[in-house]
C-alpha positions in Angstrom: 164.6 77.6 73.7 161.7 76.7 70.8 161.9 73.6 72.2 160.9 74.5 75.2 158.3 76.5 74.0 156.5 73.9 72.0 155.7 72.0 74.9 153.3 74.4 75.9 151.7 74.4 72.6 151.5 71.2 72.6 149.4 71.3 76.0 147.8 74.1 74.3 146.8 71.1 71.2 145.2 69.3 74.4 142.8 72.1 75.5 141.7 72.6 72.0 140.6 69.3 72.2 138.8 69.4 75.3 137.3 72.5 73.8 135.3 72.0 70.6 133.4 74.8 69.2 131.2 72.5 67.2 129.6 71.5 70.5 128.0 75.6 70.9 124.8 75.3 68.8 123.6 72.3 71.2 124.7 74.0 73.9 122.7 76.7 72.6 119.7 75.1 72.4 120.1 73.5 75.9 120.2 77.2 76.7 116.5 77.9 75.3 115.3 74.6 76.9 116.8 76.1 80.5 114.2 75.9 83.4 115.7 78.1 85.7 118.9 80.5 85.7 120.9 77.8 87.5 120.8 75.6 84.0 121.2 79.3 81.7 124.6 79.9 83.7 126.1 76.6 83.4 125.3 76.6 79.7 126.5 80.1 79.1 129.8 79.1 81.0 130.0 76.0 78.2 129.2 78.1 75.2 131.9 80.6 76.6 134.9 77.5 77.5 134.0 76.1 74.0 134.5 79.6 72.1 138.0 80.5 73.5 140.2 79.4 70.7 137.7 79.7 67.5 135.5 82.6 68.3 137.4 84.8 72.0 135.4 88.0 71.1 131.7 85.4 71.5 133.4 83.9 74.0 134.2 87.0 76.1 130.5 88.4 75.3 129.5 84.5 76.7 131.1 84.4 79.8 130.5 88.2 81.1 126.8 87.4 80.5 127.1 84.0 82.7 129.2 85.9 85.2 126.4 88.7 85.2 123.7 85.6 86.0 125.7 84.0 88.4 126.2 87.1 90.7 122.7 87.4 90.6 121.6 83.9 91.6 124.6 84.2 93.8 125.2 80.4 92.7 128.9 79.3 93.8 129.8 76.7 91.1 128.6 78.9 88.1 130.2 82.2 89.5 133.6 79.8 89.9 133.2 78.3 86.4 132.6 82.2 85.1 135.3 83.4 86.7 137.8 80.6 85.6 136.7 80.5 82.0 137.2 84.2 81.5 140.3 84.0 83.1 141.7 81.1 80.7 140.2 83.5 78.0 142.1 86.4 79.4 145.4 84.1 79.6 144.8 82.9 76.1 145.2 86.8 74.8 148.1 87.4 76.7 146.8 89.4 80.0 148.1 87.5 82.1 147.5 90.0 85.0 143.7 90.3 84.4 144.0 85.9 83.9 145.8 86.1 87.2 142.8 88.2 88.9 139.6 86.1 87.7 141.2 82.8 88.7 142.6 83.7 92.1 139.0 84.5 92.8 137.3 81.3 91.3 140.1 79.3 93.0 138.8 81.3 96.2 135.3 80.2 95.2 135.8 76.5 95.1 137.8 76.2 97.8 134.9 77.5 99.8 132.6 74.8 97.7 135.4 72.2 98.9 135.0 70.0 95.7 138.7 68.6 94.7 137.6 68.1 91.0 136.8 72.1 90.5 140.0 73.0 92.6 142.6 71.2 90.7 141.1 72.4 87.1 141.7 76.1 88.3 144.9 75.5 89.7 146.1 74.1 86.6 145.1 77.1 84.8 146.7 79.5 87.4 149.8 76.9 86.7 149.9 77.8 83.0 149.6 81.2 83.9 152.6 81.4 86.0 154.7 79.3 83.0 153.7 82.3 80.4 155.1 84.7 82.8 158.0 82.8 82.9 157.9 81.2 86.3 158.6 78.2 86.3 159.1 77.1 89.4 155.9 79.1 90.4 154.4 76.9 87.9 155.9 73.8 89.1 154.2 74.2 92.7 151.1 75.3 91.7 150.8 72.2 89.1 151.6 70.2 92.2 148.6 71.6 94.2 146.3 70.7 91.4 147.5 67.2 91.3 147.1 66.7 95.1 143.6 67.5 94.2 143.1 65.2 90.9 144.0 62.6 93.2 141.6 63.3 96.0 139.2 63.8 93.5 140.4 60.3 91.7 140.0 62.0 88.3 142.3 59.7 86.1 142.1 62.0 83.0 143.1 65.3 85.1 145.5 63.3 87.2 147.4 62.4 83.6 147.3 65.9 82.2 149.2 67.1 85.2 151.7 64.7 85.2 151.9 66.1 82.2 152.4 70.1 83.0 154.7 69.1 85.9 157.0 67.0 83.6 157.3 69.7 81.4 158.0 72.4 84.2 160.8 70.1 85.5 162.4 70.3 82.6 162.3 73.8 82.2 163.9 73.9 85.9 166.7 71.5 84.3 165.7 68.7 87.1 165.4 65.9 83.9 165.1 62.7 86.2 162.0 63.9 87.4 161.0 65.1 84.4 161.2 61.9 82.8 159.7 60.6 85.4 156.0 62.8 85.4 156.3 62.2 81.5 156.8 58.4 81.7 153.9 58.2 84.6 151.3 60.3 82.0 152.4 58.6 79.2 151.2 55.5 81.2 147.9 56.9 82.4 147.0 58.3 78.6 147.5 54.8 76.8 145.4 53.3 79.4 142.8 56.0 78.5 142.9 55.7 75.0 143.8 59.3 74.4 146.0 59.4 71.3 146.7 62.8 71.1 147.8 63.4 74.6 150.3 60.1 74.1 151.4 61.4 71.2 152.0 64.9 73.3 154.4 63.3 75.9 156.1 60.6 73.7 157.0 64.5 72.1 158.1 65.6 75.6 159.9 62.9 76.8 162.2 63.0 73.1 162.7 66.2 74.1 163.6 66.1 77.3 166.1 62.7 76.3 167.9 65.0 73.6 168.2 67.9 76.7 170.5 64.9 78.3 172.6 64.0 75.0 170.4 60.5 74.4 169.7 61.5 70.6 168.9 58.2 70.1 166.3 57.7 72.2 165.1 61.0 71.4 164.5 60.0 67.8 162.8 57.0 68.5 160.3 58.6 70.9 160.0 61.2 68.1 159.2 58.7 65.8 156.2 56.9 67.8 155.0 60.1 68.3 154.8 60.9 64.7 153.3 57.7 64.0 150.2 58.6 66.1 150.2 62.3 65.0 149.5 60.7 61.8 147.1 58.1 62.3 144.7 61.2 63.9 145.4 63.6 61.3 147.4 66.0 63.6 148.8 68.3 61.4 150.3 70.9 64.3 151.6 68.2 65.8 153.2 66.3 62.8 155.1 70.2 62.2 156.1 70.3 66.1 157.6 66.5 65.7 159.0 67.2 62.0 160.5 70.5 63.8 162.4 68.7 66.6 163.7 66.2 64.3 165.0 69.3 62.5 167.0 70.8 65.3 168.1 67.1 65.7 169.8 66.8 62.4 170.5 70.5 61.7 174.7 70.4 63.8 175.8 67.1 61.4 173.5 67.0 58.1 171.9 70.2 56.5 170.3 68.5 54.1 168.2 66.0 56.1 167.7 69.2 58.6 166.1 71.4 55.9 163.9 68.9 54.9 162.3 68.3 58.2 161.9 71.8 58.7 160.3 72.1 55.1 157.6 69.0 56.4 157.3 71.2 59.0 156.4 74.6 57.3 154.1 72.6 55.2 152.4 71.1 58.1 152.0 74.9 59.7 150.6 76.4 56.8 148.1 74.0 56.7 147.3 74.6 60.0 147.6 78.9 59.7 149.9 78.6 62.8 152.3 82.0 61.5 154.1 81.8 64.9 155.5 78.5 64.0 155.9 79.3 60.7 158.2 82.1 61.5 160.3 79.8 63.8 160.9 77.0 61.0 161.6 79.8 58.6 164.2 81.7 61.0 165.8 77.9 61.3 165.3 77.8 57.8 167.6 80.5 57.0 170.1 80.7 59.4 171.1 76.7 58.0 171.0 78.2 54.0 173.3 80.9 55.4 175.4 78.9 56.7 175.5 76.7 53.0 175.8 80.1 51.2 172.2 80.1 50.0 172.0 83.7 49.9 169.0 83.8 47.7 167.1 81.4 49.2 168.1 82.1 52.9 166.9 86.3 52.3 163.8 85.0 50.6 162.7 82.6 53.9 164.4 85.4 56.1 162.2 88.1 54.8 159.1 86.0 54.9 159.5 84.9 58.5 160.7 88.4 59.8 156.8 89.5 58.3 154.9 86.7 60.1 157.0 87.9 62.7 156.1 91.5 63.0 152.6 90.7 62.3 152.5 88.5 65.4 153.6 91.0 67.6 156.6 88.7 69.0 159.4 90.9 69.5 161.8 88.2 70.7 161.2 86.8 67.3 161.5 89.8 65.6 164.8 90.5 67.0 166.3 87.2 66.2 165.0 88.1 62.6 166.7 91.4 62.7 170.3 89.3 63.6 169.9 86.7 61.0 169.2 89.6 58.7 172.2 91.9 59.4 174.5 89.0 59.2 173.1 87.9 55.7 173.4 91.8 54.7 177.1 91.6 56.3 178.0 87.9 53.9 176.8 90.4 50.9 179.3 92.8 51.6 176.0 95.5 52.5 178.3 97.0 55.0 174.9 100.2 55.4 172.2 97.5 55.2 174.4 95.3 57.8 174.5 98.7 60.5 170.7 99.6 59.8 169.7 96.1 60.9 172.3 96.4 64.0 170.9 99.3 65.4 167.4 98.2 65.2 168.4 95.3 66.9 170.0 97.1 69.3 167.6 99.6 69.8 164.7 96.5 70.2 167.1 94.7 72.5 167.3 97.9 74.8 164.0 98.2 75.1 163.2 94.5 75.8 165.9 94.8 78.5 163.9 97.7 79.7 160.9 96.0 80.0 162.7 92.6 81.3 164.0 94.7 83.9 161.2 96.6 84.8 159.6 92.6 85.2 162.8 92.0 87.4 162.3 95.4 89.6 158.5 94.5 89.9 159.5 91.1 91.2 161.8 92.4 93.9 159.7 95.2 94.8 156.7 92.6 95.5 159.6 89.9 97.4 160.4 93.1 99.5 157.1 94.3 100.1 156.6 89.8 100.9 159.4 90.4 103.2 158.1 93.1 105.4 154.9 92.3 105.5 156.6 89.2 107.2 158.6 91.3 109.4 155.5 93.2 110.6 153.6 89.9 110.9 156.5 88.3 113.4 156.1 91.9 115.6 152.4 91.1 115.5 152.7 87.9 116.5 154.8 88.9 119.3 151.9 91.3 120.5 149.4 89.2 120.0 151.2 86.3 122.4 151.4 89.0 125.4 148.0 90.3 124.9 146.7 86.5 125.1 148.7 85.9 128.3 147.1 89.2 129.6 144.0 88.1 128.9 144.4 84.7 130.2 144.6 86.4 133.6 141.3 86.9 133.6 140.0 84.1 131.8 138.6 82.7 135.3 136.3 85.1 136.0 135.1 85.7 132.5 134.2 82.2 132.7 132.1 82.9 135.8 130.5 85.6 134.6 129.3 83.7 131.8 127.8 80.8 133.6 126.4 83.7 136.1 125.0 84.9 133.1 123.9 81.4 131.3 122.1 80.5 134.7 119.9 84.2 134.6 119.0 83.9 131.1 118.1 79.7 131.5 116.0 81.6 134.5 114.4 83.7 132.4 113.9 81.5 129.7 111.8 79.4 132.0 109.9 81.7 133.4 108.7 83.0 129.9 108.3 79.1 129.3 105.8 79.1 132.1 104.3 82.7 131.2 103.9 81.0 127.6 102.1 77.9 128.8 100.4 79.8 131.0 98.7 82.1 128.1 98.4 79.1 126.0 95.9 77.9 128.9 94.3 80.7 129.1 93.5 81.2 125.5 92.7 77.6 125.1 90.2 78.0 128.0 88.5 80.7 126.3 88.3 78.6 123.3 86.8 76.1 125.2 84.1 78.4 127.0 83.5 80.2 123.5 82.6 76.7 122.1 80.3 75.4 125.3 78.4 78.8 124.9 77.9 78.4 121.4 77.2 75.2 122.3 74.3 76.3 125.3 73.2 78.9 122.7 72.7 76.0 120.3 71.2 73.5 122.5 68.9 76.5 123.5 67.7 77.1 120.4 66.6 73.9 120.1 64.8 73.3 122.7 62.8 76.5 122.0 62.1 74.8 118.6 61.0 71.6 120.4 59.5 73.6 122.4 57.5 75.2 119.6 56.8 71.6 118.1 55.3 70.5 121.1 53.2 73.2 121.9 51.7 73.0 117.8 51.0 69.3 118.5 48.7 70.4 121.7 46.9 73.5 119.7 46.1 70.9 117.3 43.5 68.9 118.6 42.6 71.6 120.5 41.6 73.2 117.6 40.3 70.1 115.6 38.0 69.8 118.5 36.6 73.2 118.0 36.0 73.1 114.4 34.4 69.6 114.6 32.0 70.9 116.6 31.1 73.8 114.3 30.7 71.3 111.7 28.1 69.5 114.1 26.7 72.7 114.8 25.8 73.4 111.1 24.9 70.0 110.8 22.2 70.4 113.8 20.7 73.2 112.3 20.0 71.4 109.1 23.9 73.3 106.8 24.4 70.0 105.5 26.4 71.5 102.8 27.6 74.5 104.7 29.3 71.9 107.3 30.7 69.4 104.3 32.4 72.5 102.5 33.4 73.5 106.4 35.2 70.1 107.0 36.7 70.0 103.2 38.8 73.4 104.5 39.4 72.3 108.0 41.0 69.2 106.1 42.9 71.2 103.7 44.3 73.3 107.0 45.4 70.7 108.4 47.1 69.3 105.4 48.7 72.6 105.3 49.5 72.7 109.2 51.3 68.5 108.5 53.0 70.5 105.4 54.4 73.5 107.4 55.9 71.4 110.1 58.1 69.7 108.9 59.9 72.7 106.9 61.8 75.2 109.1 60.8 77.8 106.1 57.7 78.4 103.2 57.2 80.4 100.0 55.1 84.2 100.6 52.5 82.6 98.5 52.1 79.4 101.1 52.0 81.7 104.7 49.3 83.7 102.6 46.9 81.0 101.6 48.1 79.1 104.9 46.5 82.6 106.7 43.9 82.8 104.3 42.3 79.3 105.1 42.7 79.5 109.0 40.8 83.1 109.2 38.1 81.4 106.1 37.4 78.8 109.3 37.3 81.3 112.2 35.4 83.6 109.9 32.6 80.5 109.2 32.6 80.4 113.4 32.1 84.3 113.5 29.2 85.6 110.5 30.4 88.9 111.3 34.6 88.7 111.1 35.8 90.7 107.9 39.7 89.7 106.8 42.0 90.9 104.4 45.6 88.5 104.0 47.7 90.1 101.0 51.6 91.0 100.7 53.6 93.4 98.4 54.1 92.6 95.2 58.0 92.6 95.3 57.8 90.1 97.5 55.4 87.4 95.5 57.5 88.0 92.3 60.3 87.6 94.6 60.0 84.2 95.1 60.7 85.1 99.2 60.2 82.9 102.0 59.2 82.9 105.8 59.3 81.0 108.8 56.5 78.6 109.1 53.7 79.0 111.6 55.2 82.2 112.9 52.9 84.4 112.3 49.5 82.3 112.8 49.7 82.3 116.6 49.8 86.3 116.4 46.5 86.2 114.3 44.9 83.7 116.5 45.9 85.4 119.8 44.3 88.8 117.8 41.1 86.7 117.2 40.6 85.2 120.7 42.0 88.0 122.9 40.8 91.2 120.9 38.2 90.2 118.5 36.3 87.1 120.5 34.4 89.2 123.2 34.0 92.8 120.9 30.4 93.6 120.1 29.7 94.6 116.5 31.6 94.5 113.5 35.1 92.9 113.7 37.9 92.9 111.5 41.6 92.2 111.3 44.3 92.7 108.5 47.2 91.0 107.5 50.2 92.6 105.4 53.5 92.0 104.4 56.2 94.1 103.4 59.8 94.8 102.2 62.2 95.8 105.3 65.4 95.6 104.1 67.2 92.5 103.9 64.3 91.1 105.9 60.3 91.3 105.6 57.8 92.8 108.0 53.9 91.6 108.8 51.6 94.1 110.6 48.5 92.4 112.3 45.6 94.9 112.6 42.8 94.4 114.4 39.8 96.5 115.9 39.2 94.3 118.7 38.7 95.6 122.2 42.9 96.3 123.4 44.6 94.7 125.4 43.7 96.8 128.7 40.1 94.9 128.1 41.2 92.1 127.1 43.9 91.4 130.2 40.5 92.0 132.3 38.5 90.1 130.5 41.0 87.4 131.3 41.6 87.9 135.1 38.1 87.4 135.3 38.1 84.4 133.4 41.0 82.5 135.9 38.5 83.0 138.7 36.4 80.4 136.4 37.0 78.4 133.6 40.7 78.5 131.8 40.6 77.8 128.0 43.2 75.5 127.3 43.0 77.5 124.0 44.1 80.2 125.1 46.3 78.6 127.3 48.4 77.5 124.4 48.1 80.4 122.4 50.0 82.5 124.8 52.4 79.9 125.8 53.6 79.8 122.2 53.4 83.7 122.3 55.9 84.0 124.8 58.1 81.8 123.3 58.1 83.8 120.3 58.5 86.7 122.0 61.6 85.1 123.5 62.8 84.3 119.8 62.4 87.5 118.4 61.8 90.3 121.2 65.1 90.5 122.1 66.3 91.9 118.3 63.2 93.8 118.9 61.0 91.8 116.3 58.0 92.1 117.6 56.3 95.8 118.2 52.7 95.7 119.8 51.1 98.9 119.6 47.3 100.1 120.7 45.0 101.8 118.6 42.6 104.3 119.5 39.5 106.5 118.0 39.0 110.3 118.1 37.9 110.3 121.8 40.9 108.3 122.8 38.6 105.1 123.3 40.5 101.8 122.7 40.1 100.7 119.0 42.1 97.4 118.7 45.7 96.7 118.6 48.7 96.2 115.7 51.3 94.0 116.1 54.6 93.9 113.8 56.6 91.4 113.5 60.2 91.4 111.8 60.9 88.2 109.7 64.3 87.4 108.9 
């Protein structure tokens, strides 16, 4: 039976390998560096499969942590890999039930994933699982699953450790050929990878497995070869587990050599701190010095290895211990000492009975329940075959229904198709129109501007013409210098107009001396026009701007239409003002209102027309057209204390 067991810990000798707890503090760090919680889960789940033999408490903390991630980024190969590595924890401590739970559902998790490699690795575990309850043939089939997937996968390491696990279940089943077999085939496949230990492992389950079937021989030698290798890597478990065997070889035919293996054994043990083992060898120990008559020595190593064995917790152990005991009390004629031990032993084996058959009742309670559940499932079955051939009666016209149904809703679909494109038009027509009236309102705007351009390029010579001919006046009547400073202003006006033109907008401070220098020449043409051009001071610390030559045309058309044919004094006033975002100018004049002047020009069209004037309203009404409709442009009439006409203010909102 320990022979059988140290198989298992030999396997066990493997996965300490694989896990190496000097690998955790660069695993921690690649936990700092982590990016994202994908890369902090699968680190966590390293850190935890690393910690399981040195450090389970860490490595139970490790892996709840990674589990608690992995729900949360609901990521499936780092909730499979939590779920499997606290399950190998939880096997590792001996529950198996809670082991059984957390890899069932990682198992569950990479099926769903549908990657070989992850399958087989949790299969595996689920097969040790299933050994440590004692199942072996449980084990056996679920070590075959995993290798089925190894070799989809065409993982050669995983493929060998299997072999491995299912040689060593086969012999626990008693089916030897094949166990030699799977042994021979790992043994193979772990030379050819260069994994010593692992060779080592089955050249130490294949001598066992030879000695099952009487070939002691052979057994020794493969005993040997592995011993050789446990050596050469410093494998002090596994030179015990060899040194062991070769003890339980020897023990039937030569004491002697048989205590001294199981002595290199012990010694290999304690160097390891292995006190399972080192109860077994020690039990062996004594039960060969009792049978020499080494009483001393046989109670020394007896009461030694029943202590490692009650500190372990085995209680299979312990009552072997108690046997060897009562018959060593029994050779010292102890005939009290030899009943104590006797009823303890009995008293331990009724309760592990109890608990063996409380195992055995929980196993045919669950093949019952198995069985029923089958039982109901045929009667379902049953049910379910008449309710399909029920329902196949009136498959036919379900079928029509739904291609009734598939041709109403293709229907509909295209008719909400065609309602679709038929609002996509429509919207994209309105696009359209919206642009080609912003376009009109654009192209409109231009032409008003051209407009305005054109009709400032006919008032000019018009009025070049009528301030040359002041200048000639003056000149005439003998103002040589009155007419030279006349034509030095006229110039600087019309550098001003050239200027202005050519910039949609001007400074306050320009329009104002712009103003300024067209009323200084109409003033020099009428001796008795008085002017005032000024604006409020916000505005010339303001640094604000105007539209050019907007406002000009309203003080001309004031001069001409109100101011021209009045008698007596005549003045007019310029101002601008803060309004708002924008800026107002208010015109005053005390000319004779527009009643007079609209006659006054009725009776000029029966004679002459000024093309003057012609211009002058012309651009009028295009600013009016401009700005009247935002109701810029107020024209209100003035009048005295006897309600007589006394000249007219226009205001005019600047933007």
């Amino acid at each position: 039976m320990r022979a059988l067991l140290l198989l298992p810990a030999l396997w066990a000798a493997c996965c300490v390998t694989a896990q190496d707890a000097s690998l955790v503090p660069g695993l921690r760090a690649d936990l700092r560096a982590a990016r994202d919680d994908t890369a902090r889960a699968d680190a966590l789940a390293r850190i935890c499969f690393n910690l399981i033999r040195s450090d389970p408490d860490s490595a139970r903390l490790v892996g709840e942590q990674a589990l608690v991630l992995a729900r949360r980024i609901q990521h499936p190969k780092a909730l499979g890999d939590a779920h499997n590595n606290l399950g190998w924890l939880a096997a590792e401590q001996g529950r198996l039930d809670r082991a059984d739970s957390l890899l069932h559902i990682a198992l569950g998790i990479f099926q769903r994933m549908g990657v070989p490699a992850y399958v087989n690795v949790t299969l595996s575990n689920l097969g040790w699982v299933a050994d440590k309850r004692g199942d072996s043939v449980g084990a056996l089939k679920l070590f075959h699953q995993a290798l089925e997937q190894s070799e989809a996968a065409r993982d050669t390491a995983s493929t060998a450790k299997l072999l491995y696990s299912i040689g060593v279940a086969c012999r626990k089943v008693g089916e030897h050929a094949r166990s030699r077999e799977y042994l021979e085939r790992s043994l193979a496949l772990e030379r050819a990878l260069g994994r010593r230990n692992a060779e080592a492992n089955c050249l130490t389950a294949l001598a066992n497995t030879l000695r099952d079937t009487g070939d002691t021989l052979a057994a020794v030698e493969r005993f040997g070869q592995a011993a050789v290798i446990f050596r050469s890597i410093h494998d002090q478990l596994g030179m015990g587990i060899v040194e062991e065997n070769l003890g339980d070889l020897a023990s039937a035919r030569d004491a002697a050599l048989a205590l001294h293996h199981y002595a290199a054994a012990l010694e290999r043990y304690e160097a390891v701190d292995s006190p399972t083992d080192m109860a077994y060898v020690l039990r062996r120990i004594g039960d060969i010095e009792l049978r020499e008559g080494r009483i001393a020595a046989a109670r020394t190593h007896l009461r030694r290895g029943d202590s490692l064995a009650a500190g372990i917790g085995d209680r299979q152990l312990v009552l072997e211990f108690l046997l060897a005991r009562a018959r060593l009390a029994s050779m010292q004629g102890d005939a009290l000492g030899t009943f104590a031990l006797c009823e303890r032993h009995a008293a331990l084996k009724d309760s592990l009975q109890g608990a063996d058959t409380q195992r055995e009742l929980a196993r045919l309670r669950t093949e019952f329940e198995s069985a029923r559940k089958e039982k109901d499932n045929a009667i379902l079955r049953a049910e379910n075959s008449e309710q399909a051939a029920r329902l196949r009666s009136g498959e036919v016209r379900m079928k029509a229904i739904i291609a009734v149904a598939v041709l109403v809703l293709l229907a509909a679909l295209l008719l909400l198709r065609n309602f679709l494109q038929k609002r996509r038009h429509a919207r994209a027509l309105e696009e359209l129109n919206a642009q080609l009236a912003g376009s009109n309102a654009e192209i409109r705007e231009i032409n008003d501007l051209l407009a305005m351009k054109l009709l400032r390029s006919q008032m000019n010579p018009h009025f070049i013409y009528n301030c040359l001919n002041s200048a000639a006046r003056m000149t005439q009547v003998g103002q040589q210098v009155e007419a030279l400073a006349y034509l030095q202003g006229f110039a600087r006006l019309l550098r001003m107009v050239l200027d202005h033109s050519v910039n949609d907008r001007v400074g306050i401070a320009e329009e104002l001396d712009f103003l300024r220098q067209y009323l200084k020449l109409e003033a020099a043409r009428m001796p008795d026009l008085h002017y005032t051009v000024e604006a409020d001071r916000t505005l010339l610390d303001g640094d604000a701007d105007v539209p050019a030559l907007l406002v000009q045309p309203f003080v001309e058309n004031a001069i001409w239409h109100g101011l021209a044919h009045k008698e007596g004094g005549r003045s007019i006033a310029v101002r601008f003002v803060p309004d708002g975002e924008a800026i107002r100018c208010t015109i005053t004049d005390n000319g004779v209102g527009r009643a007079q002047a609209a006659r006054d020009h009725a009776g000029r069209e029966q004679g002459h027309r000024s093309l003057g004037m012609q211009l002058t309203g012309e651009r009028l009404k295009l600013l009016f057209r401009r700005l009247g409709d935002a109701g810029a442009i107020q024209v209100e009439d003035l009048r005295d204390a006897d309600g007589l006409a006394a000249g007219t203010r226009v205001t005019v909102r600047l933007g």
